[in-house]
N, C-alpha and C positions, 0 to 999 in steps of 0.2 A: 357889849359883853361886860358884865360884871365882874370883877377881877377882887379875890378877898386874898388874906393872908390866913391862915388856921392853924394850929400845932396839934399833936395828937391829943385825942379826948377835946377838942372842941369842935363845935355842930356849926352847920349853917340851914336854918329853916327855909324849904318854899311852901309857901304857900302855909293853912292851916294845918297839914296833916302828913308832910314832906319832912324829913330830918336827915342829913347829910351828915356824918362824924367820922375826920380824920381819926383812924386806928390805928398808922402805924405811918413813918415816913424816912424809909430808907434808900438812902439814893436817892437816886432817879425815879423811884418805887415809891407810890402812894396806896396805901390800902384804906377803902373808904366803906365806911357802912352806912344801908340805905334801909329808912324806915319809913314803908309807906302801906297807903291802905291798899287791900290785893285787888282792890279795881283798880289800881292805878299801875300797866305795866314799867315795867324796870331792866332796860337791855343796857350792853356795852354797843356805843355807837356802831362798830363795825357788825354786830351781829344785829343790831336794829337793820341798821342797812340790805345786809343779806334778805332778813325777812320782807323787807319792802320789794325785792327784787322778784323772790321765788313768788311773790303773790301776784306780784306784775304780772309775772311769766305763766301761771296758773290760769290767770283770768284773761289770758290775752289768746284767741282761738288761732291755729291755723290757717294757713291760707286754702288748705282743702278742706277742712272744717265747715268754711264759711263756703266753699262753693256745696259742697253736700247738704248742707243745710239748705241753699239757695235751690237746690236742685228738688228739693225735698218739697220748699213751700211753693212750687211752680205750679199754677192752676193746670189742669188740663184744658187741652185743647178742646173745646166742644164744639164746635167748630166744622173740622172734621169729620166727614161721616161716608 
């Protein structure tokens, strides 16, 4: 991890087109402003996180899902007559 020191009104760049600029530092309280290009998303860790989870959980099927489905792709018996 990179560890800088910054005071308000100074930036730290990533990358070409990332700008990071202390705006305010009271307390314990850091307000920071983020200038990036809008393909590039921009979350606070914990709600990144969150979004990682719900899409988890979105894409991740049932356990009766998967037998209904299983149930669905079952050949017929031809067999049988």
């Amino acid at each position: 991890m990179l560890v800088l020191t910054r005071r308000a009104g100074e930036s730290v760049m990533i990358g070409d087109d990332v700008v990071i600029t202390v705006l305010e530092a009271r307390g314990d309280v850091i307000r920071l402003g983020i200038q990036a290009p809008r393909d590039v998303q921009v979350h606070r860790e914990e709600v990144y996180r969150e979004l990682q989870e719900a899409n988890r959980a979105a894409a991740s099927p049932t356990e009766d899902a998967v037998h209904a489905l299983a149930k669905m792709l079952e050949k017929p018996d031809t067999t049988a007559q």
